[in-house]
N, C-alpha and C positions, 0 to 999 in steps of 0.2 A: 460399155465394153472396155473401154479408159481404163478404167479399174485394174481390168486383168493384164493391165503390162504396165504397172505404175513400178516406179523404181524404190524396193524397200530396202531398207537398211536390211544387213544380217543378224543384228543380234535384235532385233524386233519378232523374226522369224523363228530363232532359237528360243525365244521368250515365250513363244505361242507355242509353240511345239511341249515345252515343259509345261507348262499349263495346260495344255490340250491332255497329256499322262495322268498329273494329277486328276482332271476333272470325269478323264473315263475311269481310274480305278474308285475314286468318290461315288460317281452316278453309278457305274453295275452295283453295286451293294445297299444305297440307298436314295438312288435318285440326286438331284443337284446338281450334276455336273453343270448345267449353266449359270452357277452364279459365280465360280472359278471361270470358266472358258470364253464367255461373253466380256466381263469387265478388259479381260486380259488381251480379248481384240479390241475393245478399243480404246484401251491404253497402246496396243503397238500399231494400230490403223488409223491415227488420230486425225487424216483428212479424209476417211473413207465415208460414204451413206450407211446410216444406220442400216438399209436393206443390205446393203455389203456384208456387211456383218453380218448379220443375222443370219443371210443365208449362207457363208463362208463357216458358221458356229452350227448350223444345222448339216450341212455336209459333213463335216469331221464327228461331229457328234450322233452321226447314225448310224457310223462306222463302229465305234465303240457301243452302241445298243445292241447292235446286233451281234456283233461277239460274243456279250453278257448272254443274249439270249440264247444262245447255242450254246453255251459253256452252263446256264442254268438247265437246258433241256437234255441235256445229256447228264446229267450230276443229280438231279431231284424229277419227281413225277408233275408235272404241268396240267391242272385243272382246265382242260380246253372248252370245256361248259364253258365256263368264264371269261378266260383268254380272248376264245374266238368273235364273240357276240360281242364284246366289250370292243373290239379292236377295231370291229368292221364299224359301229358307231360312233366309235374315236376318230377313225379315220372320213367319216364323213361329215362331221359335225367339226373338225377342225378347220375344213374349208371355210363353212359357216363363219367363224368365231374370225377369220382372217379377215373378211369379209366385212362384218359387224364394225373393224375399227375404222372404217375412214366414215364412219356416221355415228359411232359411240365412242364419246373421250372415255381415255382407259386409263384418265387418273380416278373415275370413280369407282375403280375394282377394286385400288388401294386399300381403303379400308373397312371392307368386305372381307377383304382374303385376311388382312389382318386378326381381323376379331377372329375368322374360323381359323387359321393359325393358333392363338393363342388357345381357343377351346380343345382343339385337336390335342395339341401337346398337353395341357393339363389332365383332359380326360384320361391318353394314355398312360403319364406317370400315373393320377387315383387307381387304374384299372392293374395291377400288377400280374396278373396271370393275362393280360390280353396278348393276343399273338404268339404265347407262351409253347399251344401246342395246336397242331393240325385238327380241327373240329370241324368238316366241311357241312353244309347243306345239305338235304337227301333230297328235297322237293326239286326236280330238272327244269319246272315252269316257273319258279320262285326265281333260281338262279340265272334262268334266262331275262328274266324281264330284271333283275336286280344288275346284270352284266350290261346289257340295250343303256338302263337310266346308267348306271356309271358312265359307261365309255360316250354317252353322249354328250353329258355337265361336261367332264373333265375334256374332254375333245374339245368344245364349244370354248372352254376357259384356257386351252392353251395354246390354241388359236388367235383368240384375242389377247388375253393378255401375256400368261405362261409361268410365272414363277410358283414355285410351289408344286409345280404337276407333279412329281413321281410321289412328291411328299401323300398328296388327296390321293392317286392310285392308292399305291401304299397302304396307307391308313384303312381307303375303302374295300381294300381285300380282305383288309384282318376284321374289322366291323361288318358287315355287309356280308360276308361268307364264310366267315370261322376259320380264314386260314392262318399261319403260324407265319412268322417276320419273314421267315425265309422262302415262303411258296408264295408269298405275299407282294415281294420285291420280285422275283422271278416272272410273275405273271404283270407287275406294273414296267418292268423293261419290254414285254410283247407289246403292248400296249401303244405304250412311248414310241416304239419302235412304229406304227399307227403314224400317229400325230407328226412323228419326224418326217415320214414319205409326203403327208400331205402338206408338210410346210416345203417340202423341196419341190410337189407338183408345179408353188407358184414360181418359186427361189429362180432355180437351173432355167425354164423358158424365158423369163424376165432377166437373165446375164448376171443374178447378183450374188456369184460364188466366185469367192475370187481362189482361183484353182493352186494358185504358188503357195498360198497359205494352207487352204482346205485339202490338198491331199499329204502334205508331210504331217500336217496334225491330225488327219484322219489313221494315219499309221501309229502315232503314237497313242491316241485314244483308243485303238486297238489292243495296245501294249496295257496300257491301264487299266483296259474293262478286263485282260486277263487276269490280271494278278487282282484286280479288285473280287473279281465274281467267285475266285478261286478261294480267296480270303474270307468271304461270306459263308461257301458250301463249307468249311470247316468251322467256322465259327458258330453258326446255325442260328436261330432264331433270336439266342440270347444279345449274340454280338448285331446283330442285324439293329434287333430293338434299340440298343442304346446310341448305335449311329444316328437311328432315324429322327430321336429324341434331339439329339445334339444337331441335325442338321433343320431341325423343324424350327429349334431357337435361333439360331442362324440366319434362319430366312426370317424370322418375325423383327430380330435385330436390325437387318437389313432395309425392310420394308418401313421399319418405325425411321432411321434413316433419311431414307429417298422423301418420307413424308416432310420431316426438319428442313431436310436441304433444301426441297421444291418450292 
């Protein structure tokens, strides 16, 4: 509880707060926001606990999910076949996957998410009309039981590990059920939105939000999932795909990285 009354410099907090902007208008459009908002705490929290973090990166960052997802649900039509079943076993399977780390090292997800990283993105560039246009599913018991397996792996894996999520939603909306980049991303911020509650169930009881930081950058990653989500419903599907591409590399660059460095 130390934490929430530690003496921070100001322009540590300005630093988070612009970061925190960026990382909601990035995440509402294509997922990511935590590889901008997380580094960026703890470069300005540099004697904080990791759970600090985390849960401080999780509170400001569900503020701006769930903007995106009001700003999506009112702007485009929301497949809740999917949405819904996906979310509720997103949301319970993320407990799980929290769970699973103090008994499974989570340096060996590394390079696992890696390789399906790097297949992901390849696939998409070969597939050139993928996510191009709205094709949904007609079968209701295909989509239900294809929604339950998504929202459980992906819940389970951002739980335990996390990087990469909106990328696999994402990805598994336009594969998995014929939707287009932009219904696609719409329905992986509900989602997300899932997975974020159930990392704050543990965060907020456990004391590990530290409130001076997580509420001025929860305002600003409100400001960013507007203008990002806003940016998206004009842009549509085309603009959607090429971010998702470029933040897909991004994270594979990243991850190859953290592997070097470790």
């Amino acid at each position: 509880m130390s934490a929430l009354f530690a003496d921070i410099a100001p322009w540590s907090l300005a630093f988070a707060c612009a970061m925190a902007l960026l990382a909601g208008l990035i995440d509402a459009m294509v997922g990511g926001g935590g590889m901008i908002q997380v580094p960026a705490l703890f470069n300005a929290l540099p004697g904080m606990p990791p759970a600090t973090v985390f849960g401080t990166n999780k509170f400001s960052a569900i503020a701006g999910t769930a903007t995106a997802s009001l700003r999506y649900a009112r702007s485009i039509r929301i497949d809740w076949r999917i949405a819904a079943p996906a979310s509720l076993a997103a949301l319970l399977c993320a407990f799980v996957g929290a769970r699973m780390v103090a008994w499974l090292p989570v340096a060996l997800a590394r390079p696992l998410v890696l390789v399906l990283l790097v297949l992901m993105a390849l696939y998409t560039m070969r597939q050139k009309q993928l996510g191009a246009e709205h094709q949904p599913l007609a079968d209701i018991w295909q989509i239900r039981r294809r929604a339950l397996l998504m929202g459980a792996a992906i819940g389970f894996y951002d739980g335990f590990f996390g990087p990469g999520t909106g990328s696999f939603l994402l990805f598994g909306c336009v594969r998995w059920f014929g939707c287009d980049f932009l219904r696609a991303s719409a329905i992986a911020k509900i989602v997300n939105l899932a997975t974020n509650l159930a990392a704050l169930a543990y965060f907020i009881p456990s004391g590990n939000v530290l409130y001076l930081f997580a509420v001025p950058m929860a305002c600003c990653n409100i400001l960013g999932a507007r203008i990002g989500s806003r940016l998206a419903v004009r842009g549509g599907a085309p603009l959607v795909r090429r971010l998702f591409l470029c933040l897909v590399w991004l994270l594979i660059a990243r991850l190859i990285y953290d592997s070097l460095s470790g």
